[in-house]
C-alpha positions as CSV (number, residue, x, y, z in Angstrom):
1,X,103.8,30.2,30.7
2,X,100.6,29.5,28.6
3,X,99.7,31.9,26.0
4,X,96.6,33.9,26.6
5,X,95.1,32.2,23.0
6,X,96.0,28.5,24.1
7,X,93.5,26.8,23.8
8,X,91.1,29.3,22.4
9,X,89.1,28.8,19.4
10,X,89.4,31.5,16.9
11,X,87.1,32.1,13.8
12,X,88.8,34.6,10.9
13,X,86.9,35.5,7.9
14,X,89.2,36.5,4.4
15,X,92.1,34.5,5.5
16,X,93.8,33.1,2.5
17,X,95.8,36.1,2.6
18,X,97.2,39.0,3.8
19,X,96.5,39.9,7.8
20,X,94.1,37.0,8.3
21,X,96.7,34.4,7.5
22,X,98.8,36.4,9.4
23,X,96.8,36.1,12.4
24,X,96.1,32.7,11.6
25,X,99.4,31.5,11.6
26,X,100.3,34.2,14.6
27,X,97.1,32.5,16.6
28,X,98.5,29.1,16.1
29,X,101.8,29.3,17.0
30,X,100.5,30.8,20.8
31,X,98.1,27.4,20.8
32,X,94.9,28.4,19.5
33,X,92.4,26.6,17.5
34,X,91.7,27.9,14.2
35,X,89.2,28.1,11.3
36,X,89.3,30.0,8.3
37,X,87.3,30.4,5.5
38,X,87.5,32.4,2.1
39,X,86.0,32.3,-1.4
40,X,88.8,30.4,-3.2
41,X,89.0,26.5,-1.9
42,X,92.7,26.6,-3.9
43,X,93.4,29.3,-2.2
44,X,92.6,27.9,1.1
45,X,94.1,24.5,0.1
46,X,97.6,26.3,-0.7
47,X,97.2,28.0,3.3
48,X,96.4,24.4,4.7
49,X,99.3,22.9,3.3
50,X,101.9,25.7,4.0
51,X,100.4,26.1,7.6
52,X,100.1,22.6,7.8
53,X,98.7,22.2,11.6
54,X,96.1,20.0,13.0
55,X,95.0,22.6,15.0
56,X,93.6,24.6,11.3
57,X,90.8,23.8,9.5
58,X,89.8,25.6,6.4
59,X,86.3,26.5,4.9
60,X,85.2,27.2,2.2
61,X,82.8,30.4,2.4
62,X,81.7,33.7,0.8
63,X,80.4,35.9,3.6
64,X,78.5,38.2,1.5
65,X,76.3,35.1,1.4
66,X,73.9,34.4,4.7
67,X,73.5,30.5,3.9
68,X,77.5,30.7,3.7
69,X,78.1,32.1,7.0
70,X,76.2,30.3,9.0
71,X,77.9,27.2,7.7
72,X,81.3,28.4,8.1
73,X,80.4,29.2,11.9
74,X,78.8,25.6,12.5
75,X,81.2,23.8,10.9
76,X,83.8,25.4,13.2
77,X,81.7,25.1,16.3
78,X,81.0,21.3,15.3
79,X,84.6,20.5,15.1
80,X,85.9,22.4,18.0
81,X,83.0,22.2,20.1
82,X,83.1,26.3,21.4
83,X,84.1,29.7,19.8
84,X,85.9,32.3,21.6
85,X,86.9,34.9,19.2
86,X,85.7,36.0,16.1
87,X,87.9,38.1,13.8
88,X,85.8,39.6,10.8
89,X,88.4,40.3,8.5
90,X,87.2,39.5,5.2
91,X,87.1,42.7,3.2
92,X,87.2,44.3,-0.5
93,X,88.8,47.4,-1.3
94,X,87.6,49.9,-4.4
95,X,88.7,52.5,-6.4
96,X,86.8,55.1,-8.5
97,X,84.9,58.3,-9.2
98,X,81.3,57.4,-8.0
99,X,80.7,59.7,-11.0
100,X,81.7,56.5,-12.8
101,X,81.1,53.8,-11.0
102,X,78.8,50.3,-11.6
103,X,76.1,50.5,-8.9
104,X,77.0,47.0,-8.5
105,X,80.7,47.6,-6.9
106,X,79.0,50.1,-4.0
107,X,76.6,46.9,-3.3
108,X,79.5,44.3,-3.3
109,X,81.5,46.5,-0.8
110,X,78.5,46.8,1.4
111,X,77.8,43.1,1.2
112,X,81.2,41.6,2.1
113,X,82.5,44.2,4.5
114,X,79.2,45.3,6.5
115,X,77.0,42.4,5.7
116,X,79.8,40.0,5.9
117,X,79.8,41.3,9.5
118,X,77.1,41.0,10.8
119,X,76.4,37.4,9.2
120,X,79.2,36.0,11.2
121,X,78.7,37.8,14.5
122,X,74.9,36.8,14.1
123,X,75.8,32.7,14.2
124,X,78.5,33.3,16.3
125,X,77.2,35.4,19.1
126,X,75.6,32.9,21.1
127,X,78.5,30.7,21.7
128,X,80.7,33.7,22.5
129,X,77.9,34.8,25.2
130,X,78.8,31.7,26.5
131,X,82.7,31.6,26.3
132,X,82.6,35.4,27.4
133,X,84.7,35.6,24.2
134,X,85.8,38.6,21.4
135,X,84.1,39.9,18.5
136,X,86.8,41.3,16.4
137,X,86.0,43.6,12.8
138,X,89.3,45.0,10.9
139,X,88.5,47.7,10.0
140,X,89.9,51.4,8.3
141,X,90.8,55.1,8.4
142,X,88.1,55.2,5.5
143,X,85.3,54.0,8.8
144,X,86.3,57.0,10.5
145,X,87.2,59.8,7.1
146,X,85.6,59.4,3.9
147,X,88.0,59.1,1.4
148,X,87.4,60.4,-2.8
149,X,86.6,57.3,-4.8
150,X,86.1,54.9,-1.9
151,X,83.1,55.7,-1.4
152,X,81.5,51.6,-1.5
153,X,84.5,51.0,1.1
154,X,84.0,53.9,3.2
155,X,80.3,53.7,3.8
156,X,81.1,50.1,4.2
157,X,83.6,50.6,7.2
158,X,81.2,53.6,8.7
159,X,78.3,51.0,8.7
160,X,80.6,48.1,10.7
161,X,81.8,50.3,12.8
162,X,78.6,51.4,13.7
163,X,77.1,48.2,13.9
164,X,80.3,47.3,16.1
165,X,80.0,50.2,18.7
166,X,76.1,49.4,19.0
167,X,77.2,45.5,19.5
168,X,79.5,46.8,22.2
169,X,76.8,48.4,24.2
170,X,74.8,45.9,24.0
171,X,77.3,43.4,25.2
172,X,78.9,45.6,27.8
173,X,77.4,43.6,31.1
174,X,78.0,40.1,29.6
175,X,81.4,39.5,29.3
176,X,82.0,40.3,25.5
177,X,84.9,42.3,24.2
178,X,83.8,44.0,20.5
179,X,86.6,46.2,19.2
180,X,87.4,47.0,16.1
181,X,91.3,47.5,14.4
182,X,91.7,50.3,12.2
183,X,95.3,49.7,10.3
184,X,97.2,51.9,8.7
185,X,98.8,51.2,4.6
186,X,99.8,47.6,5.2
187,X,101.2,45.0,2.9
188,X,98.6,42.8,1.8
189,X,96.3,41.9,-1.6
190,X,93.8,44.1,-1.1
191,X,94.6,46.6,-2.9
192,X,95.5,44.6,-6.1
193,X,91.9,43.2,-5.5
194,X,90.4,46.7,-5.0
195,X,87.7,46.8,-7.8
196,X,87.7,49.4,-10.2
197,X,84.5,51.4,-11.5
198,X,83.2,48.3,-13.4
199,X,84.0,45.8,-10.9
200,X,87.4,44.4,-12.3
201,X,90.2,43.7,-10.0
202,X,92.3,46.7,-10.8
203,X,95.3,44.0,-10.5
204,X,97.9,46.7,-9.2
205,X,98.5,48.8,-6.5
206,X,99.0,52.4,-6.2
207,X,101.3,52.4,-3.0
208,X,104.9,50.9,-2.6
209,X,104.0,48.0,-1.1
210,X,107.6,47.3,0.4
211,X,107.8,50.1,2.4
212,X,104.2,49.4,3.9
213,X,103.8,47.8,7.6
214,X,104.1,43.7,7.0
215,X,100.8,41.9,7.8
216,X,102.8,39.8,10.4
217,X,103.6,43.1,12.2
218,X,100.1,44.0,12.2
219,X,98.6,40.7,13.1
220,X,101.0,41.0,16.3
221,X,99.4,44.4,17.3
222,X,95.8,42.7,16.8
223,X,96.5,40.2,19.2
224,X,97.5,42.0,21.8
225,X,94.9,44.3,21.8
226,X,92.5,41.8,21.5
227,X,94.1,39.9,25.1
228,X,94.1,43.7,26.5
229,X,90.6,43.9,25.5
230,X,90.2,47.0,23.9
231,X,87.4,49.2,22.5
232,X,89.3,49.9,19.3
233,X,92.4,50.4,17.6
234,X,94.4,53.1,15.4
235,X,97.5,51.5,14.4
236,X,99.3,54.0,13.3
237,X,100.5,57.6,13.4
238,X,98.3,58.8,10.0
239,X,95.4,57.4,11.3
240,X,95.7,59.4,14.8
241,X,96.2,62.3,13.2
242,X,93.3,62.3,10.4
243,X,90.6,61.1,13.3
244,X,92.2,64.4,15.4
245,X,92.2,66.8,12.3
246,X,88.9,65.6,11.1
247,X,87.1,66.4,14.4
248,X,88.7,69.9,14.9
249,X,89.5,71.0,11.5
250,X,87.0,69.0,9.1
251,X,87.4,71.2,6.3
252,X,91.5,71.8,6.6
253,X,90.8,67.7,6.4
254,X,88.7,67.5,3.3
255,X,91.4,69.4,1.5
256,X,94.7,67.2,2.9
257,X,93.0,63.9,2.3
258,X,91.7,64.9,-1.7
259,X,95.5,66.3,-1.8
260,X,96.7,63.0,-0.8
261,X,94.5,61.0,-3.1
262,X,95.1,63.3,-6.0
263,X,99.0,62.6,-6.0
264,X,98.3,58.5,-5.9
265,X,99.4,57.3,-9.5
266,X,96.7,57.2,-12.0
267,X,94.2,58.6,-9.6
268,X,90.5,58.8,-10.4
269,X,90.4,62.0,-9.3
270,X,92.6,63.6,-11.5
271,X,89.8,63.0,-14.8
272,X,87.4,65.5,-12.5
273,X,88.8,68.3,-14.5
274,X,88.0,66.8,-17.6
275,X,84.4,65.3,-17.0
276,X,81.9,68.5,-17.6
C-alpha cells in the first residue's frame, strides 16, 4: 500500500536539525520529495550526505530574508515541478528579562518565526492552490501562553498563529489544509541556540534533554496529522492543560507558569528581586 506522502513534494524550512530533519528523513522514507533549506550550507551538506537520497535536495536559505525565501521555494518548485506541503519550521528560541534585553533579539524572533512564515507560504501558496496541498507552521505553547522571558518568542508564535488561523479561513473552500503543531519540551537544538539578552547563543540548555520527547517521535505525530488534515495540534499532556487553565483560570495560570520558569536553572527571573 502507497504511503499517503508518496510522491508528494514537501518543502521544510530549519531542517538541518532537530524536528525538521526528522521529518525530512520521516517524509522520505514514506516516498516523498523533499527540499530543505537552512542558514548553514555545512550544515546542510552534513544532512545531504547522511540522508543521502536522490529524492533530497538541500538549500541554502535564511527565511528572515524575503529575497531568500522566494529562492528557496523556486528552486524547489523548478526541480520537482509542484509543491504539496509546506512545513514552516524554521524557528529561534530566547531567553531573558525583557528588562534586559537587546531590542535586536525581539526583532530577530519576529523575523525568523513570523516573518519567516509568511515569506514561504507567500511563494508557495499558489502552487499549493493548485495541488490542493498543506501549509504546515510548528509552532508552541508560548503561541497560545505567554511565557516570562520569552517574550521575542511568544509574540512570535501568537503572530503565526494568527496569521495561520486567518490563512485557514481564507483557504477553507479551496482545498488547502493550514494547521499548525504546537509540541511539547522535545529534544532538539533550539534551546542551545535560544539567544540570550544580547543575542548570543546561550550554548546550553536548561531542561534534561534526555528525558524530553525525541524529534523522530514528534515528526511521526506531525505527519499524521497533517494526512488527517487537522486544524491544529497540542502534542502533549502540559500543553492541554495550560490552553484549558489559561482560558478558565488565567490568573491561577500566570502564577503556575512564572513558578515553573522560576525553578528552571539559572533563570532570568530569579535577578527580578535584585534589579530596583
Amino acid at each position: 500500500m502507497n504511503s499517503y506522502f508518496q510522491n508528494k513534494v514537501v518543502l521544510i524550512t530549519g531542517a538541518s536539525s532537530g524536528i525538521g530533519k526528522a521529518l525530512a528523513m520521516g517524509m522520505l522514507q514514506q516516498g516523498a520529495k523533499v527540499a530543505i533549506c537552512g542558514r548553514n550550507p555545512t550544515s546542510l551538506d552534513i544532512v545531504a550526505a547522511e540522508i543521502n537520497n536522490k529524492s533530497l535536495i538541500c538549500i541554502q536559505a535564511d527565511v528572515s530574508q524575503e529575497a531568500d525565501c522566494a529562492k528557496f521555494v523556486q528552486t524547489a518548485f523548478s526541480h520537482f515541478g509542484s509543491i504539496d506541503i509546506l512545513i514552516n519550521n524554521a524557528g529561534i528560541s530566547m531567553r531573558a528579562l525583557f528588562q534586559e534585553v537587546e531590542l535586536e533579539v525581539i526583532r530577530q524572533s519576529m523575523d525568523i518565526n513570523f516573518w519567516g512564515t509568511v515569506y514561504c507560504c507567500k511563494f508557495a501558496l499558489p502552487h499549493i492552490l493548485k495541488s490542493k496541498g498543506h501549509i504546515v507552521g510548528i509552532s508552541s505553547i508560548a503561541g497560545y501562553k505567554g511565557l516570562p522571558c520569552r517574550t521575542g518568542y511568544s509574540a512570535s508564535k501568537f503572530a503565526m498563529q494568527g496569521f495561520l488561523e486567518s490563512l485557514r479561513i481564507e483557504m477553507l473552500y479551496q482545498g488547502v489544509n493550514v494547521m499548525w503543531v504546537s509540541p511539547g519540551f522535545v529534544a532538539s537544538n533550539i534551546r542551545n541556540t535560544a539567544l540570550n539578552a544580547q543575542g548570543k547563543a546561550q550554548t546550553e540548555t536548561p531542561l534534561n534533554e534526555d528525558k524530553l520527547m525525541s524529534a523522530d517521535t514528534c515528526a511521526r505525530i506531525i505527519m499524521k496529522s497533517i494526512e488527517q488534515r487537522k486544524r491544529s495540534l497540542l502534542m502533549d499532556k502540559q500543553g492541554w492543560l495550560t490552553v484549558w487553565v489559561n482560558r478558565f483560570f488565567p490568573n491561577y495560570a500566570d502564577r503556575q507558569v512564572y513558578k515553573h520558569f522560576a525553578n528552571e536553572p539559572d533563570s532570568p527571573l530569579n535577578k527580578i528581586k535584585t534589579i530596583s
